[in-house]
C-alpha positions in Angstrom: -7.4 -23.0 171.6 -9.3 -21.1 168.9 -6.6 -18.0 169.0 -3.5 -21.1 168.8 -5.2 -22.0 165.3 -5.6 -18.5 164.2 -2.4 -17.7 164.7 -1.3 -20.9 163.2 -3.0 -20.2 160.2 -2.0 -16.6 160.0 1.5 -17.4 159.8 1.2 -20.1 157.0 1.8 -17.9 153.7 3.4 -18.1 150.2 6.0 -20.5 148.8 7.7 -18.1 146.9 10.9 -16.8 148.3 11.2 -13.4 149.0 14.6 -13.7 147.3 13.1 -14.2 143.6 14.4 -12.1 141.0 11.6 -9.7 140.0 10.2 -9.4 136.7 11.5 -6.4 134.0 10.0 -2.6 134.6 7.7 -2.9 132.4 7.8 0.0 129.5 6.2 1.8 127.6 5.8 2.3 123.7 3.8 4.7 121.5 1.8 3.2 118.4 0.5 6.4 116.5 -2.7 5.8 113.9 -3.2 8.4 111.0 -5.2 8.3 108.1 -2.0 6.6 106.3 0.1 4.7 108.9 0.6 3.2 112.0 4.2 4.2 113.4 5.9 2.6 116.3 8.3 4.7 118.5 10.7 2.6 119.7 10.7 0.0 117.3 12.9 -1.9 119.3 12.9 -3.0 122.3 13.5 -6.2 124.6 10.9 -8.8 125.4 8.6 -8.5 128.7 5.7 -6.5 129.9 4.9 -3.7 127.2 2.2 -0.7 127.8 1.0 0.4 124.2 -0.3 3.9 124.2 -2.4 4.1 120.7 -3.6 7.5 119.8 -5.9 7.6 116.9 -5.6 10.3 114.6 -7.8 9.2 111.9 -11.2 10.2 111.5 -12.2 6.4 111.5 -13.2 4.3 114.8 -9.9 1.7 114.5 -8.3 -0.6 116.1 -4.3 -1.7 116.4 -3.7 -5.2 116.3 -0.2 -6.9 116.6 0.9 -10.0 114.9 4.2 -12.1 114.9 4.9 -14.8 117.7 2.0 -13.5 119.9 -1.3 -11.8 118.3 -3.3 -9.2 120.6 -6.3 -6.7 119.0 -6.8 -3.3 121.2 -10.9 -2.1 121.9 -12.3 0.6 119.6 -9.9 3.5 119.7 -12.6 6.4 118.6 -11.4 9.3 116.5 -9.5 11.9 118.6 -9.2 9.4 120.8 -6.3 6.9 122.7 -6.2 3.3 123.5 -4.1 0.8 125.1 -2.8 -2.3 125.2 -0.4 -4.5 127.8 0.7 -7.1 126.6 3.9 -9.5 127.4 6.1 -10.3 124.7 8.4 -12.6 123.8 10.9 -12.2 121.4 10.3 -11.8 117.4 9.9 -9.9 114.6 5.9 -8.3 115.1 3.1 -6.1 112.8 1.0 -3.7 113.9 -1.6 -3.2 111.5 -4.9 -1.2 111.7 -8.1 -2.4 111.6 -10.8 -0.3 110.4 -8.3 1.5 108.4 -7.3 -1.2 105.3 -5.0 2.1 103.3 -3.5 2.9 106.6 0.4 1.5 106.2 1.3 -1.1 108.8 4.5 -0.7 110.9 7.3 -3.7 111.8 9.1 -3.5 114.9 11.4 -6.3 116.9 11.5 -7.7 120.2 15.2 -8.6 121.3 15.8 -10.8 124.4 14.5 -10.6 127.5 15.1 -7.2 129.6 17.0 -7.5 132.6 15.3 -7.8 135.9 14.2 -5.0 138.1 16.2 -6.3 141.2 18.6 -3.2 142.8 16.1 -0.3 141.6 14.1 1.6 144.1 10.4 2.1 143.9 9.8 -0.5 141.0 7.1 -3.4 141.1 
C-alpha cells in the first residue's frame, strides 16, 4: 500500500505545461567605468533578462547604478576590478550613473519592447 502512495505522489508534478513559450536568451551588455564616464555598449536593446559586465577602470572603489522605470545599484566594483549585475527590464529610457565617482559622466541607453522568445533554438534555457 505504502509503494501505491509513493508512486502516486511521485507522479503528481507541475501545472505548467510543458508547451509554455520560454522566456528571451537573456543577453549581455558591457557598462565600462573610467575616471570620466560610464559608457554602455549596446545602448540599445530590447526588454528582458540583461547580464551587466561592469569593469572599473578608475582608481576609485565605485559602483554602477541604473535608473529609469526600474532602479538597481551593483556591489563595490574595486579598482582594476569587474562587477555585475542581472537585472530584468522592462521597457524605457534608463541612466547609469556612478557612484563613488560624482565627475565621472553618466551614460543613457533604451530598452525597446520585449525580445522574442527563445522557443525553436537549441541549447538555450
Amino acid at each position: 500500500m505504502g509503494v501505491l502512495v509513493a508512486a502516486a505522489v511521485a507522479g503528481c508534478g507541475s501545472d505548467e505545461s510543458i508547451t509554455a513559450p520560454r522566456p528571451a536568451s537573456p543577453i549581455a551588455v558591457a557598462a565600462k567605468i573610467d575616471a570620466n564616464r560610464v559608457a554602455v555598449s549596446p545602448n540599445n536593446f530590447g526588454a528582458g533578462v540583461v547580464t551587466f559586465t561592469v569593469p572599473n577602470f578608475s582608481k576609485s572603489t565605485v559602483r554602477l547604478a541604473l535608473s529609469g522605470p526600474k532602479h538597481a545599484v551593483t556591489s563595490e566594483i574595486k579598482p582594476g576590478q569587474s562587477g555585475s549585475l542581472e537585472i530584468n527590464l522592462p521597457e524605457g529610457r534608463y541612466r547609469a550613473s556612478v557612484e563613488g565617482n560624482p565627475a565621472a559622466q553618466p551614460a543613457s541607453f533604451s530598452v525597446g519592447a520585449e525580445r522574442g522568445n527563445s522557443d525553436s533554438k537549441l541549447l538555450l534555457p
